[in-house]
MIKENU-784128 format. One record per residue (C-alpha): residue in three letters; x, y, z. Coordinates in nm, 4 decimals, m for minus. Layout:
BEGIN
res:east:north:up
ALA:X:Y:Z .
...
This chain:
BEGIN
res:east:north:up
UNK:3.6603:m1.8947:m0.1416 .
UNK:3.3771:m1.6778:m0.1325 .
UNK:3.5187:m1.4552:m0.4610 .
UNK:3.4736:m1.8077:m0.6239 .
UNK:3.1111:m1.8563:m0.4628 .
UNK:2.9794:m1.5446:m0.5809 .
UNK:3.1275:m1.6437:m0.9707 .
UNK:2.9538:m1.9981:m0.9022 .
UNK:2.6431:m1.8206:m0.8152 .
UNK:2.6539:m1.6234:m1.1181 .
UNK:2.6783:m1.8784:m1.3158 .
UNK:2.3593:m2.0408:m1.2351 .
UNK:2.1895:m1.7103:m1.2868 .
UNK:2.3681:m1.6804:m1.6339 .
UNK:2.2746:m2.0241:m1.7500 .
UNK:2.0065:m1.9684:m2.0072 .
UNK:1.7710:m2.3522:m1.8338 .
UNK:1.8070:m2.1974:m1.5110 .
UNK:1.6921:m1.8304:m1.5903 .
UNK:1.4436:m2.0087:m1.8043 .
UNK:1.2935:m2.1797:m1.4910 .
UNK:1.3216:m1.8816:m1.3307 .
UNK:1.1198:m1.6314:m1.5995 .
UNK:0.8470:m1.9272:m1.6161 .
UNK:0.7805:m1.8283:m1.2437 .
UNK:0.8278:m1.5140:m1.2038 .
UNK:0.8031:m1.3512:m1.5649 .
UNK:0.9330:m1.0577:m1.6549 .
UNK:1.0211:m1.0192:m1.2704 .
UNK:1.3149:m1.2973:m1.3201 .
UNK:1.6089:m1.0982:m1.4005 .
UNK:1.5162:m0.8456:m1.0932 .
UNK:1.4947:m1.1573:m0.8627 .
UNK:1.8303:m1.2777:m0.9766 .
UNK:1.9641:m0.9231:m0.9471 .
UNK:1.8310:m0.9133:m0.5819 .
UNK:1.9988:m1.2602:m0.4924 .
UNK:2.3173:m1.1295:m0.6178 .
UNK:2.2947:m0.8222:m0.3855 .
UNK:2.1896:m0.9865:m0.1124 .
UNK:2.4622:m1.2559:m0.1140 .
UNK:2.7195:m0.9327:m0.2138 .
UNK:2.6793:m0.7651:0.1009 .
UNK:2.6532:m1.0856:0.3357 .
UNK:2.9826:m1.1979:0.4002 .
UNK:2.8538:m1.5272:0.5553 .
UNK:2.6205:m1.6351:0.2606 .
UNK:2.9594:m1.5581:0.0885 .
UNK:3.1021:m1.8728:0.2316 .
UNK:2.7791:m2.0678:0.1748 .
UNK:2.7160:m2.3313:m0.0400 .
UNK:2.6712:m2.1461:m0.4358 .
UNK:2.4011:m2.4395:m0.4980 .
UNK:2.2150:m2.4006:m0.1495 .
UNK:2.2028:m1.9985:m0.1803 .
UNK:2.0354:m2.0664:m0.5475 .
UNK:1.8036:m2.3928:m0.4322 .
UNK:1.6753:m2.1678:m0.1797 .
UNK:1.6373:m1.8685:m0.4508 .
UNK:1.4747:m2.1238:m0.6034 .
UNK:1.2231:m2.1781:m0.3614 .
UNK:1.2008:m1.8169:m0.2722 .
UNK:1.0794:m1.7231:m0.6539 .
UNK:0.8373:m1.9901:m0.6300 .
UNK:0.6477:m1.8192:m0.3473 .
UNK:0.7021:m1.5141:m0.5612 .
UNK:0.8412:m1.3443:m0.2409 .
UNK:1.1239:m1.0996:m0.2666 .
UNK:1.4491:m1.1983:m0.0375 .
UNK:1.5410:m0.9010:0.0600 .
UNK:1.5451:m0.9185:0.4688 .
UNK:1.4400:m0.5960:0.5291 .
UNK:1.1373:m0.5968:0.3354 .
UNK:1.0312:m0.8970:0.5936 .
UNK:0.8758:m1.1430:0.3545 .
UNK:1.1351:m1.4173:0.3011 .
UNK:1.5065:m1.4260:0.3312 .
UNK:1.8125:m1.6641:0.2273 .
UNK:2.0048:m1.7259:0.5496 .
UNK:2.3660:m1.8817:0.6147 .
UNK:2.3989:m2.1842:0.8213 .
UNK:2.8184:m2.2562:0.8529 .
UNK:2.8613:m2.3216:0.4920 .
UNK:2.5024:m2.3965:0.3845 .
UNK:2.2585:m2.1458:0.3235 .
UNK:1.8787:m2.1956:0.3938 .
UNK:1.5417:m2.0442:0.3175 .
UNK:1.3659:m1.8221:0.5800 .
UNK:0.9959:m1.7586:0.5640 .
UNK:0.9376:m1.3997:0.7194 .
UNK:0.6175:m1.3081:0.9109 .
UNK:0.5220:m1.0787:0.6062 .
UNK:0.5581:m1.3569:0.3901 .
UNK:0.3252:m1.6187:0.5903 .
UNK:0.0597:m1.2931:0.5966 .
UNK:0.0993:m1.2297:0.1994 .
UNK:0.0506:m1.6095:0.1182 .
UNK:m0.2325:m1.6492:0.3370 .
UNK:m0.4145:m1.3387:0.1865 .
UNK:m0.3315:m1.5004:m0.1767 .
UNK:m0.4908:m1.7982:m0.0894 .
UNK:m0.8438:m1.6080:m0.0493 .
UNK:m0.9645:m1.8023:0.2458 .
UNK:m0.8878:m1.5426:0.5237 .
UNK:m1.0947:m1.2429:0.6013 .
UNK:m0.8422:m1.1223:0.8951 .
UNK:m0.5407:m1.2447:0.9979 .
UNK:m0.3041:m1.0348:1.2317 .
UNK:m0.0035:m1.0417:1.5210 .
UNK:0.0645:m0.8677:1.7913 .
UNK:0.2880:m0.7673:2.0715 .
UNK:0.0852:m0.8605:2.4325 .
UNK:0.1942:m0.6053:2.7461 .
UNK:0.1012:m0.6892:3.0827 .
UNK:m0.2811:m0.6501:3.1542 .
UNK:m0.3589:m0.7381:2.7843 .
UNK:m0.4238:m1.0942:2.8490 .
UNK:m0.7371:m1.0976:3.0425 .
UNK:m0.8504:m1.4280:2.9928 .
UNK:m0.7588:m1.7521:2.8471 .
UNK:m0.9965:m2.0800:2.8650 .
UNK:m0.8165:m2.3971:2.8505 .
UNK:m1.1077:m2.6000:2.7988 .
UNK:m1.1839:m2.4203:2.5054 .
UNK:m0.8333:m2.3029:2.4152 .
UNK:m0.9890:m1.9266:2.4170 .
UNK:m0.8433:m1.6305:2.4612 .
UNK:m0.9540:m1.2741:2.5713 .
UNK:m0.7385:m0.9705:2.4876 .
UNK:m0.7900:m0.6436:2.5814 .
UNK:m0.5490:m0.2989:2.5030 .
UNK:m0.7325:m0.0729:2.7156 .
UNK:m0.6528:m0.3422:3.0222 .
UNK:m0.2495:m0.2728:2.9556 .
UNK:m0.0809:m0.1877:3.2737 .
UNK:0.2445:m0.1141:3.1382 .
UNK:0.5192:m0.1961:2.8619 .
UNK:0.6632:m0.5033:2.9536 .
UNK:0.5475:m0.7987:2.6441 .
UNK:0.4952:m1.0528:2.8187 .
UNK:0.3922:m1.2586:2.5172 .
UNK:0.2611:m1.2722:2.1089 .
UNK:m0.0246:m1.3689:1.9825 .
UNK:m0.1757:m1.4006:1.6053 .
UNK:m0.5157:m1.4439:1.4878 .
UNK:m0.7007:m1.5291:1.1933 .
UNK:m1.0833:m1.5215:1.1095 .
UNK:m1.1758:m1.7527:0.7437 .
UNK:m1.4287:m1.6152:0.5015 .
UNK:m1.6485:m1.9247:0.6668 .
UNK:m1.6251:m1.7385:1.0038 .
UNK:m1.3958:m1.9333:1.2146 .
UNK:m1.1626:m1.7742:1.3712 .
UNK:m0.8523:m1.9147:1.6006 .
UNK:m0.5790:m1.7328:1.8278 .
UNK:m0.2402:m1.8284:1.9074 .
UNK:m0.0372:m1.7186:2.2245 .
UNK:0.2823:m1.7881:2.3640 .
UNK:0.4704:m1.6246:2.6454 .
UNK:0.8094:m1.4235:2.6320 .
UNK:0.9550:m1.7299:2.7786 .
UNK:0.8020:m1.9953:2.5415 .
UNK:0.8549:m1.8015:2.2598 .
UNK:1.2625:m1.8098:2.3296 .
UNK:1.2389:m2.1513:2.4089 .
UNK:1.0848:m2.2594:2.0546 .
UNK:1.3626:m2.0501:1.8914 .
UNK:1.6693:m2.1986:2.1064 .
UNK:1.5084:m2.5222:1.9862 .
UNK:1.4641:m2.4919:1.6453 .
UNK:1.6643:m2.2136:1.5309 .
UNK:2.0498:m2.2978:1.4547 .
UNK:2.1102:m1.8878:1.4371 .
UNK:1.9447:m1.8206:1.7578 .
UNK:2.2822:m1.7120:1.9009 .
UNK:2.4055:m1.5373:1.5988 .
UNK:2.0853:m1.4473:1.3858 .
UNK:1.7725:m1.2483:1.3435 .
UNK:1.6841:m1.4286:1.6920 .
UNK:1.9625:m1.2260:1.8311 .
UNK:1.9418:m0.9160:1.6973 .
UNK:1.5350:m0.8521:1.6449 .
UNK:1.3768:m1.1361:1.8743 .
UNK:1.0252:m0.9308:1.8583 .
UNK:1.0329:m0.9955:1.4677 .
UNK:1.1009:m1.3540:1.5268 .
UNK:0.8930:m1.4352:1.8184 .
UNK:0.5833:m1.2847:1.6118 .
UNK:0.6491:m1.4759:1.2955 .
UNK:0.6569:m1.8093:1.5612 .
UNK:0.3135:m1.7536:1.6094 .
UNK:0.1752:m1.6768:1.3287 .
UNK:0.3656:m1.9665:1.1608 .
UNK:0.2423:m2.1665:1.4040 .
UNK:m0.1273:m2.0429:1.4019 .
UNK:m0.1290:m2.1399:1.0651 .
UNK:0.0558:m2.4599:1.0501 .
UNK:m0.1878:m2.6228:1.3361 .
UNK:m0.5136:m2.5028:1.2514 .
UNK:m0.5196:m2.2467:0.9210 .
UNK:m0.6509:m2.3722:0.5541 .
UNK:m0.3150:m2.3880:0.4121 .
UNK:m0.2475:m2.3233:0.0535 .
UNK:m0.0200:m2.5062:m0.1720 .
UNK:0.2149:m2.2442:m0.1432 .
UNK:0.1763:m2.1826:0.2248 .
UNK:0.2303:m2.5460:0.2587 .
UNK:0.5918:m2.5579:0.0593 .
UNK:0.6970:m2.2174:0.2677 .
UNK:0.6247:m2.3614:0.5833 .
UNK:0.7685:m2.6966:0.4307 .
UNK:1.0899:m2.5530:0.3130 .
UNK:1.1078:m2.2455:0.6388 .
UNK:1.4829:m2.2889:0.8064 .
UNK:1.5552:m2.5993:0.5622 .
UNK:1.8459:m2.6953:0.3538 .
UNK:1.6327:m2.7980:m0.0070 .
UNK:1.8046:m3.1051:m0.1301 .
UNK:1.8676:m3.2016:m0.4710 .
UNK:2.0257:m3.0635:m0.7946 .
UNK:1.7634:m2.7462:m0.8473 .
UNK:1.8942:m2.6458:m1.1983 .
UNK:1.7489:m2.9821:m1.3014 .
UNK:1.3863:m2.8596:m1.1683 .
UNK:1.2090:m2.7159:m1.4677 .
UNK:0.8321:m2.6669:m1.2762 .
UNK:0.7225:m2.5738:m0.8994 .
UNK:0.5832:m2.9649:m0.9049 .
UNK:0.9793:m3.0620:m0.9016 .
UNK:1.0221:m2.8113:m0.5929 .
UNK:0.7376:m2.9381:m0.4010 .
UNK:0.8953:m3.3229:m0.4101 .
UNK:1.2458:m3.2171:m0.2969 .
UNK:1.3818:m3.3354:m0.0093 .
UNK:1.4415:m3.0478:0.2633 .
UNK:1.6781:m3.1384:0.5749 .
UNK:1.6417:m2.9322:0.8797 .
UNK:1.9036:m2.8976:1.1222 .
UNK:1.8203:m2.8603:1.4756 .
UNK:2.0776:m2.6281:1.6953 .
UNK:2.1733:m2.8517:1.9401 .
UNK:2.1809:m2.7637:2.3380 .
UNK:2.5815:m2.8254:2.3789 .
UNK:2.7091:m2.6258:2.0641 .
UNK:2.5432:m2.3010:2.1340 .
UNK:2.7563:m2.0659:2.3354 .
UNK:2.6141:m2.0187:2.7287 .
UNK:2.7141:m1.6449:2.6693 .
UNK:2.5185:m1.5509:2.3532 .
UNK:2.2440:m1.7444:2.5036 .
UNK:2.2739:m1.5061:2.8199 .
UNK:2.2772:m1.2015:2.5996 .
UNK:1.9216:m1.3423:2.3774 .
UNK:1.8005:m1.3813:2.7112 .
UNK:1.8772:m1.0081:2.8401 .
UNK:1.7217:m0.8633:2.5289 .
UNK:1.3796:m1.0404:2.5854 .
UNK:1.3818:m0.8565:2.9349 .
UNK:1.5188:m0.5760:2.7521 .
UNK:1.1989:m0.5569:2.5412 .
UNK:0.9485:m0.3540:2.7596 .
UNK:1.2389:m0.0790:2.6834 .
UNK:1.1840:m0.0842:2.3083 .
């Protein structure tokens, strides 16, 4: 099955509409891009077994951001779901779309150790941070910030224990996925995403990444000639439901969060 995936999936890249579609984004970048999915999928054995026309709908969506998928670059990713594959905004992604959009002066996330937080408002929803204040390694939470060219400027903080919560929530791989195996990475793209979802200026595109993040895109893609088609497809999100995930990798999530003032 997943021999006759990968020949699927090469057969959207050789059709001369799709890689049409796909030059008209990214230019003389296209053939790269489809080069890059290829690999990617070629060295995943999951993706593999994935849907051939998720794994390209979320290409798809991927070289309309004009964000490489490669997962260790950290700006977007194409991630297997059983035998689905879905598109993963990556914290250097949401950071490289915001800067694009030209309405941010500053926008940053960090890592927050014990004796960083010195002060939070709730009236105000205001936070004080201070390095100098840390008393040791232990994170006990994330934050992200952003100040606008206008001058307003907003943070974001969740704790450790929030921060897992949202991801055993929302994130069907949380037992299996980047959740598991770099929860730091994940917990500071919640924030930022997050951040800029509630109360950032939001570009078109930072609106379909955050639209399509951890979605299945719906649809027939090789029909979509133009990013207008992308931006009316239907995206179904699939929540990872409390019974189904396994009490053991949740156990093991939860050691490497106290793990972290280790790392």
């Amino acid at each position: 099955m997943a021999n006759s995936n990968i020949v699927a999936l090469k057969g959207y890249f050789n059709n001369e509409a799709c890689m049409k579609n796909l030059q008209a984004m990214l230019g003389q970048k296209a053939q790269g891009f489809a080069t890059s999915v290829l690999s990617v999928v070629n060295n995943n054995r999951l993706l593999q077994n994935a849907d051939p026309a998720s794994i390209y709908s979320s290409a798809m969506v991927a070289a309309s951001l004009d964000l490489p998928i490669n997962p260790n670059l950290g700006f977007a990713a194409i991630v297997p779901y059983g035998k689905q594959a879905q598109f993963q905004i990556m914290t250097r992604g949401l950071i490289q779309l915001a800067i694009r959009s030209g309405q941010y002066e500053r926008i940053t996330n960090a890592v927050v150790h014990k004796g960083e937080l010195v002060k939070y408002d709730p009236f105000k929803d205001e936070y004080e941070f201070d390095a100098s204040k840390k008393e040791s390694d232990e994170i006990i939470g994330f934050m992200a910030y952003f100040r606008t060219i206008g001058g307003f400027e907003k943070y974001f903080y969740m704790t450790k224990e929030e921060a897992m919560a949202h991801g055993k929530k929302y994130s069907k791989s949380f037992s299996s996925g980047v959740w598991n195996t770099d929860p730091t990475a994940m917990c500071l793209k919640t924030v930022t995403k997050l951040l800029l979802s509630k109360f950032g200026i939001l570009s078109i595109e930072m609106q379909r990444a955050i639209k399509f993040d951890q979605g299945v895109a719906k649809g027939d893609f090789t029909q979509i000639d133009n990013i207008e088609d992308i931006d009316a497809a239907d995206v179904e999100y699939v929540d990872n439901p409390q019974e189904q995930v396994d009490e053991q990798k949740q156990k093991e999530v939860a050691d490497k969060f106290k793990d972290f003032d280790a790392k």
